[in-house]
Backbone as numpy.savetxt, mean C-alpha at the origin, in Angstrom:
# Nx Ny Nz CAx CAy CAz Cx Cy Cz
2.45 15.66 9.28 2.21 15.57 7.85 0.89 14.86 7.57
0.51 15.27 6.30 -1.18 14.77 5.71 -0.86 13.07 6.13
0.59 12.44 5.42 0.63 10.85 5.38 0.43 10.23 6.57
1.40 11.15 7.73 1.22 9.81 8.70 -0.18 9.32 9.07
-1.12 9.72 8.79 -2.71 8.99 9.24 -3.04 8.15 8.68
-2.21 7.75 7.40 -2.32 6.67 6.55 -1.23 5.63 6.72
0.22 6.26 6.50 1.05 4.92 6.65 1.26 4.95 8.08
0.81 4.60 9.32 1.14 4.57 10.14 0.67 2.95 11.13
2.38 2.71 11.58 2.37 1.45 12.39 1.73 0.95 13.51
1.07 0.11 13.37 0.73 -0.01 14.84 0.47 -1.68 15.16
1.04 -2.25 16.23 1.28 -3.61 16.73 -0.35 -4.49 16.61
-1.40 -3.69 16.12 -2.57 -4.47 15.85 -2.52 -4.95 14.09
-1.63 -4.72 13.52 -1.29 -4.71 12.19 -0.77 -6.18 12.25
-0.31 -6.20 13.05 0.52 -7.71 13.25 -0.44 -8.85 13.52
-1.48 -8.37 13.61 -2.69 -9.78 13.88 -3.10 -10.26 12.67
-3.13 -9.60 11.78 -3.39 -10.35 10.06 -2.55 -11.26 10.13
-1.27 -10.45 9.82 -0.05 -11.98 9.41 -0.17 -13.47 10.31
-0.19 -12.57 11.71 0.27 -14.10 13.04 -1.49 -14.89 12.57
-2.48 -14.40 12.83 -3.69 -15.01 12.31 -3.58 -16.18 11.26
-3.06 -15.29 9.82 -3.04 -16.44 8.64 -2.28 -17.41 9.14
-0.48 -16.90 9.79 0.40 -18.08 9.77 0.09 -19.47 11.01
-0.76 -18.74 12.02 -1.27 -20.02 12.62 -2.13 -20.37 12.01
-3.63 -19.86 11.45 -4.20 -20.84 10.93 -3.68 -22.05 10.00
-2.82 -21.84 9.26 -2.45 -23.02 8.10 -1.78 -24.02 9.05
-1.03 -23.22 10.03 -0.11 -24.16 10.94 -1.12 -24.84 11.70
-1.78 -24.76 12.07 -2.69 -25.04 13.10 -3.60 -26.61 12.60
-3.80 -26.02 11.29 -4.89 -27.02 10.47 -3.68 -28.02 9.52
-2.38 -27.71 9.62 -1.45 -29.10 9.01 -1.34 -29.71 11.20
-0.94 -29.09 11.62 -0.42 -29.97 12.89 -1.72 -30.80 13.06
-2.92 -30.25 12.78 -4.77 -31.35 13.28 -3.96 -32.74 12.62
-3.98 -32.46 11.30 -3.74 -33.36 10.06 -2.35 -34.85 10.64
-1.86 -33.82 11.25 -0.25 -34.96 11.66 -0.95 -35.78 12.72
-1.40 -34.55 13.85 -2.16 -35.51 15.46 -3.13 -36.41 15.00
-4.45 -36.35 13.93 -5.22 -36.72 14.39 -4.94 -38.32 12.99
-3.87 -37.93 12.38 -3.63 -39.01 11.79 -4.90 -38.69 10.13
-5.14 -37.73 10.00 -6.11 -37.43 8.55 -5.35 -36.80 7.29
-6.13 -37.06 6.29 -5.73 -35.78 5.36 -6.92 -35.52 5.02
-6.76 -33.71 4.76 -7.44 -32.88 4.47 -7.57 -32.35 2.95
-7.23 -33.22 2.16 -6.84 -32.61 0.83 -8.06 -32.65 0.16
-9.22 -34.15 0.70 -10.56 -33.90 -0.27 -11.51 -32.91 0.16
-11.03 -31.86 1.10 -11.78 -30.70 1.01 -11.41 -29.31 0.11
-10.14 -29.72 -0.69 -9.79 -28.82 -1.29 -10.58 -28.62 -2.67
-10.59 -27.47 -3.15 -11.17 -27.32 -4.69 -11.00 -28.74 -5.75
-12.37 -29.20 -6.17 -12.12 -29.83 -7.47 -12.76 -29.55 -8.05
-12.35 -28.99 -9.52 -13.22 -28.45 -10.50 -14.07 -28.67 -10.79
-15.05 -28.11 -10.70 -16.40 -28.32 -12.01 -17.68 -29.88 -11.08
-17.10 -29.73 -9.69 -17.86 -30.63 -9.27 -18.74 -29.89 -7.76
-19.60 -30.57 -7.83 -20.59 -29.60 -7.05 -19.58 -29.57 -5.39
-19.38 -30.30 -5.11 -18.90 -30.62 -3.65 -17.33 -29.78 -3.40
-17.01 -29.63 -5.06 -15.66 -29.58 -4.91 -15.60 -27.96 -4.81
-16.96 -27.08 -4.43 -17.04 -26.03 -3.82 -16.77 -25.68 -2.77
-16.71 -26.42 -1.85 -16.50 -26.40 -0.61 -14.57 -25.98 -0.23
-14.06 -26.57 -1.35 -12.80 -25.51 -1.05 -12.13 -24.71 -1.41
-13.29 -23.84 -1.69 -13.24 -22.49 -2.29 -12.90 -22.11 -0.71
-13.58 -22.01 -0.01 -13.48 -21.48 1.75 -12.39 -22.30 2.43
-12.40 -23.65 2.14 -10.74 -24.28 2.96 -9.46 -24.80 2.18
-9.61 -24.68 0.51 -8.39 -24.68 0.67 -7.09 -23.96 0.91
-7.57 -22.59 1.38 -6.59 -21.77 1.15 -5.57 -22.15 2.71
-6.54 -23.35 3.66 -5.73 -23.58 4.87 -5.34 -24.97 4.88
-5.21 -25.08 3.61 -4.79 -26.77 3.48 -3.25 -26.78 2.67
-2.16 -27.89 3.05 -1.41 -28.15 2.38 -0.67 -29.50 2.14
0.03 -30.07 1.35 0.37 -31.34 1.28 1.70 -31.56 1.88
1.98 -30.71 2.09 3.45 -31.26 3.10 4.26 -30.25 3.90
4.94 -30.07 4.55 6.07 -29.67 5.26 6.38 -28.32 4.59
7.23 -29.17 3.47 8.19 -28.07 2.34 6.66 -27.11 1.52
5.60 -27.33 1.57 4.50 -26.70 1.21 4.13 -25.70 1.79
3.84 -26.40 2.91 3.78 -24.78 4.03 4.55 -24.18 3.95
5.78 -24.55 4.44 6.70 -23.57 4.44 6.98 -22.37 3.15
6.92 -23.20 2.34 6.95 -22.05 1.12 6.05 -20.70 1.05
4.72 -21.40 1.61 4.00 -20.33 1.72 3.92 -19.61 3.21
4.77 -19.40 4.00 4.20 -19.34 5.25 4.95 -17.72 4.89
6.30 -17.77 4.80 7.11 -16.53 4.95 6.19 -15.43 3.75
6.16 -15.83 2.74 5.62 -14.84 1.86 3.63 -14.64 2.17
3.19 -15.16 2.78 2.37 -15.19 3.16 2.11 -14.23 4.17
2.79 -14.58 5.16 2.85 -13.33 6.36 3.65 -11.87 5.86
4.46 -11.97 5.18 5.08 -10.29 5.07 4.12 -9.94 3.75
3.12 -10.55 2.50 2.31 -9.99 1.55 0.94 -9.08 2.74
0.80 -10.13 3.60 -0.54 -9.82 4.90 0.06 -8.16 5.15
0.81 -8.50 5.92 1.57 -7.19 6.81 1.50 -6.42 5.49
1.99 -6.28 4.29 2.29 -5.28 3.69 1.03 -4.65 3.36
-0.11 -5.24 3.10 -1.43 -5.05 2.84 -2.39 -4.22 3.95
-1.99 -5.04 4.75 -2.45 -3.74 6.12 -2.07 -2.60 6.45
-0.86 -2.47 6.01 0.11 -1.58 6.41 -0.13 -0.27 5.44
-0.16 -0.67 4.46 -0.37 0.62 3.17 -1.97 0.54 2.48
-2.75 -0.49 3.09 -4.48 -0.54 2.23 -5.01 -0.85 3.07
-5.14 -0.69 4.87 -5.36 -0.84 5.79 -7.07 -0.46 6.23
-7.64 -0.03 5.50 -8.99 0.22 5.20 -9.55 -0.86 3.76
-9.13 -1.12 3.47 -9.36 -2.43 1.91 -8.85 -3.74 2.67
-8.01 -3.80 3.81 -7.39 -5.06 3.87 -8.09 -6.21 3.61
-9.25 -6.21 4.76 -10.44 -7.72 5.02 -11.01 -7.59 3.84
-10.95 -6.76 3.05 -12.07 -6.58 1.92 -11.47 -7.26 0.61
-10.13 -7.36 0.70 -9.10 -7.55 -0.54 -8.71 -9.28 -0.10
-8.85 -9.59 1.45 -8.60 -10.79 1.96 -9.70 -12.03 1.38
-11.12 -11.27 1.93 -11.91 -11.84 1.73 -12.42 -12.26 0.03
-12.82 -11.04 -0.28 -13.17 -11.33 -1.93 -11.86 -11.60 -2.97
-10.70 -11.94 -2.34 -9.68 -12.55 -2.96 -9.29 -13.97 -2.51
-9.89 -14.47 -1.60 -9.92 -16.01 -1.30 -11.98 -16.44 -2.14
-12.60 -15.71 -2.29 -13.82 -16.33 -3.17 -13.65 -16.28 -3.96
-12.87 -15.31 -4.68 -12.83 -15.05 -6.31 -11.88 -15.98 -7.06
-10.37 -16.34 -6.64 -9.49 -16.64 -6.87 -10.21 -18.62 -6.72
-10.67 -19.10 -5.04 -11.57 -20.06 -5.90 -12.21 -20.36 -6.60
-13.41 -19.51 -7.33 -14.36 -20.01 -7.72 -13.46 -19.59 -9.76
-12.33 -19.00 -9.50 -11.72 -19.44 -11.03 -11.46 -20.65 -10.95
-10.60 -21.08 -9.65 -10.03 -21.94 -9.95 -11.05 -23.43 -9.84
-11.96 -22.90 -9.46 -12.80 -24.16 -9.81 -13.27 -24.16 -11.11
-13.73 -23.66 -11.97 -14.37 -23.33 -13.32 -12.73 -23.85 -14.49
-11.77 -23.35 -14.01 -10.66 -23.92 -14.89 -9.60 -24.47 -14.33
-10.11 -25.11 -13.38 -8.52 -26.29 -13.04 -8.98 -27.39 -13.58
-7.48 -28.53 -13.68 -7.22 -29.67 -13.81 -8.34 -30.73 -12.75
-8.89 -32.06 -13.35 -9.87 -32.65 -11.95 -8.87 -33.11 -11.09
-8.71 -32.60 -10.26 -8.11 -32.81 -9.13 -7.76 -31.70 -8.01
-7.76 -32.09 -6.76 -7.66 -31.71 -5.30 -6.93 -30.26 -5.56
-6.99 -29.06 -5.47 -6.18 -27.73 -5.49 -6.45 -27.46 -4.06
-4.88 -27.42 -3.58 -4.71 -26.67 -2.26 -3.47 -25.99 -1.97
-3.66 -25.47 -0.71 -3.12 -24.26 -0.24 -3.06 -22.86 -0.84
-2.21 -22.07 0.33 -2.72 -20.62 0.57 -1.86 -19.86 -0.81
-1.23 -20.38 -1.84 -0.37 -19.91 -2.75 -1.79 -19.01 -3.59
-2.39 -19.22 -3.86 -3.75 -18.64 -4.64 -3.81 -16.97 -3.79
-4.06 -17.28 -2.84 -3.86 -15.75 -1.69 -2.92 -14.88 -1.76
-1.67 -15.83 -2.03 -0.42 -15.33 -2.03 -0.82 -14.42 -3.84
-0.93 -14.81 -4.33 -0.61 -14.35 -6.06 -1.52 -13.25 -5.71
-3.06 -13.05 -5.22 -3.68 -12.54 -5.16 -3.13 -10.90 -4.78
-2.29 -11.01 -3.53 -1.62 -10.04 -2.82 -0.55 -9.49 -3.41
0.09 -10.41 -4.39 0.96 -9.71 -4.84 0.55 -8.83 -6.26
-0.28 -9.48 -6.94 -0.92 -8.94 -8.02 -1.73 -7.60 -7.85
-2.18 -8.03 -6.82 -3.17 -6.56 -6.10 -2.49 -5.16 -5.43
-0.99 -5.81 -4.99 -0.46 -4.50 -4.29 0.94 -3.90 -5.20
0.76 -4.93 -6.51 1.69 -4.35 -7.28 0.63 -3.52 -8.78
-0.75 -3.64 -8.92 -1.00 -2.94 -9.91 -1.78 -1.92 -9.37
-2.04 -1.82 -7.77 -2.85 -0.62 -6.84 -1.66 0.43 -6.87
-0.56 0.30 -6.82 0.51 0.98 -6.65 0.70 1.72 -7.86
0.31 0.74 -9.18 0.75 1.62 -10.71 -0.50 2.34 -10.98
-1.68 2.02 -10.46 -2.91 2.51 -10.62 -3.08 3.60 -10.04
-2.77 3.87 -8.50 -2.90 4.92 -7.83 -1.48 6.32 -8.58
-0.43 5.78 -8.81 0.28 6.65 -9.03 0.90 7.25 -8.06
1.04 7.13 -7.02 1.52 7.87 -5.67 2.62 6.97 -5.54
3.64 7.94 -5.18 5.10 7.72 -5.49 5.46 6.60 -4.39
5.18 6.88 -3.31 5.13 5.64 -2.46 4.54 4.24 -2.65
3.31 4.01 -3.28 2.99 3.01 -3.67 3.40 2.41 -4.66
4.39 3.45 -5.95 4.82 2.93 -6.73 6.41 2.41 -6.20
6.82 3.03 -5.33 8.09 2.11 -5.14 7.60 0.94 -4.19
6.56 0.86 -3.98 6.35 -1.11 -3.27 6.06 -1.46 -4.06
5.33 -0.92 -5.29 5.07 -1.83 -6.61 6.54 -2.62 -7.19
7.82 -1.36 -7.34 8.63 -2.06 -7.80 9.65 -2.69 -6.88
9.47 -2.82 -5.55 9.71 -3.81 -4.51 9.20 -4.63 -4.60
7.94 -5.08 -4.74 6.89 -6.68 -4.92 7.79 -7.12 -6.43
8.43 -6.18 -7.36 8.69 -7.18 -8.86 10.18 -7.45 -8.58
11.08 -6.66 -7.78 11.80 -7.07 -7.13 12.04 -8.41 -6.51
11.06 -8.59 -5.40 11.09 -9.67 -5.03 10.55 -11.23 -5.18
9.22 -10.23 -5.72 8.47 -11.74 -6.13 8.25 -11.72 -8.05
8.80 -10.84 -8.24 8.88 -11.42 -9.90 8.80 -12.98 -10.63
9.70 -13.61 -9.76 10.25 -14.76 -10.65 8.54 -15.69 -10.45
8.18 -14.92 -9.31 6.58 -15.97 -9.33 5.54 -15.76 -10.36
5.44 -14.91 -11.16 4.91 -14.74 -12.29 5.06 -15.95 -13.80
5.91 -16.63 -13.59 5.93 -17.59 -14.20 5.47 -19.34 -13.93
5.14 -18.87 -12.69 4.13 -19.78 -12.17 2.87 -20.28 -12.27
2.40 -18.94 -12.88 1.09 -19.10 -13.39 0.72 -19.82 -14.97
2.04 -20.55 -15.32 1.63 -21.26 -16.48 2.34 -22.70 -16.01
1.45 -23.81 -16.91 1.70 -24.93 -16.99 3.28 -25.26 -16.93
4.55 -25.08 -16.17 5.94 -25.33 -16.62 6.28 -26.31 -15.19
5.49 -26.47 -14.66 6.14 -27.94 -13.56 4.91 -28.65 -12.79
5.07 -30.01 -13.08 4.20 -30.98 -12.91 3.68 -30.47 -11.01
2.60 -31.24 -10.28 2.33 -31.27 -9.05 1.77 -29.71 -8.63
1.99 -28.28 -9.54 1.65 -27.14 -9.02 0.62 -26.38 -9.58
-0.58 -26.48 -8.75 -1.39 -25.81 -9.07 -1.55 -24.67 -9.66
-0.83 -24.49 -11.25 -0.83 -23.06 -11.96 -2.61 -22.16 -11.73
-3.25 -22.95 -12.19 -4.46 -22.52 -12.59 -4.90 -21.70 -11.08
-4.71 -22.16 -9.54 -5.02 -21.52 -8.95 -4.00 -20.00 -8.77
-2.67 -20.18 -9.13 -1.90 -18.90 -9.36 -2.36 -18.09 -10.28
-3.05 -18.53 -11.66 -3.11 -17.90 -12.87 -4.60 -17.06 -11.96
-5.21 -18.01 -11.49 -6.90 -17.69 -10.69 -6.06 -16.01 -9.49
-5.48 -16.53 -9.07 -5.00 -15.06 -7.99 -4.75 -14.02 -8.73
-3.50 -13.95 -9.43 -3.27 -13.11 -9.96 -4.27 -12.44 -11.01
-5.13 -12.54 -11.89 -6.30 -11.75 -12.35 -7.03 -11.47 -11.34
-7.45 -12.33 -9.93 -8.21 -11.68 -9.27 -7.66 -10.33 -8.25
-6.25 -10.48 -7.98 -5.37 -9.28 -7.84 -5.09 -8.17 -8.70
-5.81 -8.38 -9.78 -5.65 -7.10 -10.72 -7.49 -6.51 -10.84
-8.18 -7.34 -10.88 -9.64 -7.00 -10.91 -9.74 -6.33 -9.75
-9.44 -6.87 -8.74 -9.40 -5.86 -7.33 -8.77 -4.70 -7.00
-7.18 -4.49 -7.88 -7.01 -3.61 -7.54 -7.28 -2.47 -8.74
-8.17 -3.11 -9.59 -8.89 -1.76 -10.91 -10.46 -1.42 -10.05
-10.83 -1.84 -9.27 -12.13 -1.62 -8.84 -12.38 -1.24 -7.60
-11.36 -1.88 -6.51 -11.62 -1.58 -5.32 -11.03 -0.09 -4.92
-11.84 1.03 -4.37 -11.15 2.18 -4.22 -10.43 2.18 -2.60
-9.38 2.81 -3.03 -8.59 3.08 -2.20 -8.14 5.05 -2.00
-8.30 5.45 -0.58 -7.77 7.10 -0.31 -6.27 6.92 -0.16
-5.62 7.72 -1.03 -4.22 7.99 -0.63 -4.15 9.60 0.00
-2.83 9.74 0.42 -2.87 10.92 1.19 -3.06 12.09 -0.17
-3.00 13.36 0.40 -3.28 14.25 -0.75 -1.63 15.32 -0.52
-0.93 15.52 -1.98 0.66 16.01 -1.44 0.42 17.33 -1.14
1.46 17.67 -0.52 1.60 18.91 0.72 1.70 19.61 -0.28
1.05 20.81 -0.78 1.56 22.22 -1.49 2.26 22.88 -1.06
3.66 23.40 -0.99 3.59 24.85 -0.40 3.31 26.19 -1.16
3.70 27.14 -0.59 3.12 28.30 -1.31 2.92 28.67 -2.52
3.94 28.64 -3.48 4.50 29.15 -4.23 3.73 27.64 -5.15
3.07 26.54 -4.87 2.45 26.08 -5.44 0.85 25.71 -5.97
0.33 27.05 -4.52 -0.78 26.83 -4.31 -1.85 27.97 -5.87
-3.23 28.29 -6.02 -3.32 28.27 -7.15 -3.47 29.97 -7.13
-3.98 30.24 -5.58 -3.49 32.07 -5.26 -2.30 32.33 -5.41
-1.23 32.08 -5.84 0.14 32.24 -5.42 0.19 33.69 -6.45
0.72 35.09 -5.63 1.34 36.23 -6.23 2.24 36.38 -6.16
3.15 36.43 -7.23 4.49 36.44 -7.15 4.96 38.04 -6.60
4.18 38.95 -6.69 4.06 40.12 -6.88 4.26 40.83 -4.95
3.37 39.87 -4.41 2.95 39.83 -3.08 4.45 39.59 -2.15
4.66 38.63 -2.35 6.12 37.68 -1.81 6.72 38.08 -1.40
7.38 38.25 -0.41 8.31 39.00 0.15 9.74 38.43 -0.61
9.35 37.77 -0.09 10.78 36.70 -0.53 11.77 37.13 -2.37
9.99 37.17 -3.00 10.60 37.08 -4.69 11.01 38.92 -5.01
10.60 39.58 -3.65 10.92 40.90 -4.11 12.09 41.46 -3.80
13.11 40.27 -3.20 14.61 40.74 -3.42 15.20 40.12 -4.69
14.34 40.01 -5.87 15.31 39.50 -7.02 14.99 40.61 -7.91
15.50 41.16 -8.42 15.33 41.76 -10.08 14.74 41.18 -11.34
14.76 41.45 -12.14 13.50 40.65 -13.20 14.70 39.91 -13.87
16.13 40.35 -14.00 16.76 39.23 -14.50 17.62 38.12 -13.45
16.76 37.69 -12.37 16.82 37.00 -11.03 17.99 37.38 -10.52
18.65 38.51 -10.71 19.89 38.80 -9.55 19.84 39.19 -8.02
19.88 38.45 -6.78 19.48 39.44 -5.86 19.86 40.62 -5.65
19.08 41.41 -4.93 19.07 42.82 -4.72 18.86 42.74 -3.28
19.79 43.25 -2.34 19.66 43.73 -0.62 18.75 44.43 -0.83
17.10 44.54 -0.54 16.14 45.66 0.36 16.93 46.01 1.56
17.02 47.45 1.04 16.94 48.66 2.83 15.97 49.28 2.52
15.13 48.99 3.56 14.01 50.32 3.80 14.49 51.35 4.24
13.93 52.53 3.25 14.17 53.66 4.10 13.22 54.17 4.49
13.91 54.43 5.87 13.25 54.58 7.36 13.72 56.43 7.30
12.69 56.82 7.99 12.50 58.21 8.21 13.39 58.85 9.26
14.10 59.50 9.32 14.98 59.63 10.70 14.30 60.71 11.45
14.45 60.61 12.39 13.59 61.39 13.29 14.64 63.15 13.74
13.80 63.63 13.34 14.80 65.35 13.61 14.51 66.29 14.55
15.34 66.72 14.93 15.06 67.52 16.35 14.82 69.25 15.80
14.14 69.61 16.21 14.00 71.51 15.86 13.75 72.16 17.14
14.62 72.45 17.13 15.20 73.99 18.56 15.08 74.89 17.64
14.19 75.74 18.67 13.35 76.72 18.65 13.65 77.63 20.08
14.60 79.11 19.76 15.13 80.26 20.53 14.18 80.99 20.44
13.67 80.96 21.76 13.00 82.43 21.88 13.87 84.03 22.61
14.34 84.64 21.92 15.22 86.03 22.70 14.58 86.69 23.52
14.31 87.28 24.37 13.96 87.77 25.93 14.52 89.15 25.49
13.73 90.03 25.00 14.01 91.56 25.44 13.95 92.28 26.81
15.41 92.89 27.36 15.14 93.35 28.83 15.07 95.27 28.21
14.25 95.59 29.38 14.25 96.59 29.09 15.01 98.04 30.00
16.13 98.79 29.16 17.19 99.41 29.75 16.56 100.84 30.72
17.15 100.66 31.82 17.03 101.86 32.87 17.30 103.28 32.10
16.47 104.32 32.70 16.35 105.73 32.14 17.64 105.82 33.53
């Protein structure tokens, strides 16, 4: 089929997700060993320095129960992104960790914004309005799988609980919709068959010429020529003795 060249699996798909989920892991365990925190490299608004975590905070977090929150939805948004926009992936990775900072630097609260939740909104915003955008029936049922599952995170993106960086959620999610109105994506093209294609003679068809015009079938017998035999006597005149 036209699709499988597009949705098709393969165990190098799995290096996005394991990639992100060690990096964050990787850069909280530095933080425990080496006895630091990493939080004043995260985004602070509107201050020159506090650019700098536009690029790291998305691998920074403040605790345990932090990571973790983001680790699971983090790795299966990755995988899903490769998996069905697998030509956009690095492209949707990348200019969705610059974009999503540099909102959230221009309109956050002054203070430290971190972790990978900004990425997260990004991915979900992006692979749920690429799906309503493209129109292809497959992408629209992961669209309504992502509201399925991650719906209730949409209310995250406003001011309703102290300690959580809305502004960098509110920052993902527009930059998950700007990306997925601009960035082009090939979907497969659907299989025609005959009778849909734009030569189609109904006239021609073998098929439509056992119906009658008020669609009843009708058995075709050809008639076939039978083959006939002709004997042909020739009489032998003898001729009688005088």
């Amino acid at each position: 089929m036209i699709e499988s060249k597009y949705f098709k699996f393969s165990l190098s798909m799995l290096l996005a997700p394991m990639f992100a989920v060690l990096a964050i892991w990787t850069v909280f365990w530095l933080e425990l060993r080496l006895g630091v925190n990493f939080n004043e490299y995260g985004i602070y608004p509107r201050k020159l320095l506090g650019l700098q975590g536009v690029l790291f905070s998305p691998f920074i977090h403040g605790s345990v129960e932090h990571l973790y929150n983001n680790t699971i939805p983090l790795a299966i948004l990755t995988l899903t992104l490769v998996y069905f926009y697998q030509r956009n992936a690095l492209k949707v990775l990348c200019y969705g960790i610059i974009i999503t900072g540099i909102l959230t630097w221009l309109i956050g609260r002054p203070s430290f914004h971190i972790g990978a939740s900004g990425l997260i909104y990004v991915l979900v915003s992006f692979v749920f309005f690429k799906g309503v955008f493209t129109k292809y029936y497959r992408l629209i049922a992961l669209s309504l799988a992502i509201v399925f599952i991650y719906g209730s995170m949409l209310w995250y993106i406003f001011p309703i609980e102290e300690g959580i960086s809305w502004e960098g959620h509110l920052s993902g999610f527009i930059t998950g919709l700007i990306l997925a109105k601009f960035i082009k994506t090939t979907i497969p093209e659907s299989k025609k068959y005959k009778w849909e294609q734009d030569d189609f003679n109904e006239e021609e068809d073998e098929f439509l010429k056992h119906f009658d015009e008020n669609g009843n079938f009708v058995e075709k017998i050809e008639n076939e020529e039978k083959d006939t035999v002709k004997l042909v006597y020739h009489i032998k005149k003898t001729q009688k003795e005088d």
